[in-house]
N, C-alpha and C positions, 0 to 999 in steps of 0.2 A: 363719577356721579352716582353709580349703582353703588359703591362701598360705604356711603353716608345713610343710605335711603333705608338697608336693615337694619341700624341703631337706633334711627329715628322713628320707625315703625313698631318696634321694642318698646320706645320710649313713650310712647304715644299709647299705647294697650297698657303698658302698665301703669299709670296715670288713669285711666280709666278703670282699670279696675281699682287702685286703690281710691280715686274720689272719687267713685260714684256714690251718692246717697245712699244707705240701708234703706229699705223698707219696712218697718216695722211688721212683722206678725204676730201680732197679740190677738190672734182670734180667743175671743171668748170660750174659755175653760172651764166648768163647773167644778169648784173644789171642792163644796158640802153641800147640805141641805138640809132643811128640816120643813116636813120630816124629812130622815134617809131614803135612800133608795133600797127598798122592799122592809122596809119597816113596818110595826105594829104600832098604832097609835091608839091613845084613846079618845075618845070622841066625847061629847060632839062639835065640841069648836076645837079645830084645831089654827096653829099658825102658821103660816107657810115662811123660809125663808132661804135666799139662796145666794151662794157666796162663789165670784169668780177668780182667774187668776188677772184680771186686767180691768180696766174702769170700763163699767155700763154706761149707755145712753138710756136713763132710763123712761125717758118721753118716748122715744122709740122700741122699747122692748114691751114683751107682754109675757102675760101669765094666766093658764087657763086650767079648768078642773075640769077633767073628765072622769065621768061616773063609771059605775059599773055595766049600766045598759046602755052607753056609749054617749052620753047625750056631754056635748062640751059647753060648759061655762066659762064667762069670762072672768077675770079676779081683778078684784081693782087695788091696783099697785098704790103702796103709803111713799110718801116721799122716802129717798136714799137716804138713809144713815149711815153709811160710808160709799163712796162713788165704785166701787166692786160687789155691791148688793142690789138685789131686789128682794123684794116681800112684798106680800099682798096682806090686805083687809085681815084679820080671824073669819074663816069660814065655818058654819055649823055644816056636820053633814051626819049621816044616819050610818050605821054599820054596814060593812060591804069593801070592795076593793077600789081604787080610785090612782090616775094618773094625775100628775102636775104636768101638764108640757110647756114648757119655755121656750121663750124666742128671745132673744139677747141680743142688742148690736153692741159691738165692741167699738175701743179707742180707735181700730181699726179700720173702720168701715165695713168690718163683715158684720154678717148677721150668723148665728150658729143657734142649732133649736135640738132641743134634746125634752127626756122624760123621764119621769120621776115615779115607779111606780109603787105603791103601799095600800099599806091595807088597815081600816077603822073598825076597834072593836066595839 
């Protein structure tokens, strides 16, 4: 009885490892942006836009402008032009340094948040 029960126990692990579902990790990756990251813009409207490696949720994501004396703004995001973009509105802003911070939900289900920072001449 015990000479069957090691093949079958073999048999059975590997079967599970070979069909077990993948789970995707495509957590949201930022490829580009515009602006760049520590870039020099000129003002005073500028366009925000940003490019992932995996498709946005973008009812669920956001996009915010932080000033120089810290005060955060919300951006109101244009519909997607491709399902791996966001962009917001053209924002006017004044000379100074300034972050984009992003919050992104991916194909995933994560959420991943990063920042963008530059500076308006």
């Amino acid at each position: 009885m015990r000479s069957f029960l090691k093949p079958l126990l073999l048999a059975v692990a590997f079967s599970a490892i070979v069909f077990t579902p993948r789970l995707a990790h495509a957590h949201a990756v930022l490829l580009a942006s515009t602006p760049a990251a520590h870039a020099t813009v000129k003002g005073p409207a500028i366009a925000i836009h940003l490019k992932f490696n995996s498709r946005i949720d973008g009812a669920h994501s956001r996009l915010y402008l932080v000033d120089e004396s810290g005060k955060v703004h919300t951006l109101t995001l244009v519909p997607q032009d491709a399902p791996d973009t966001l962009a917001a509105e053209s924002v006017k802003v004044g000379v100074g340094d300034y972050t984009i911070r992003w919050q992104a939900l991916a194909s995933d289900g994560h959420i991943t948040r990063g920042e963008i920072p530059f500076v308006v001449q």
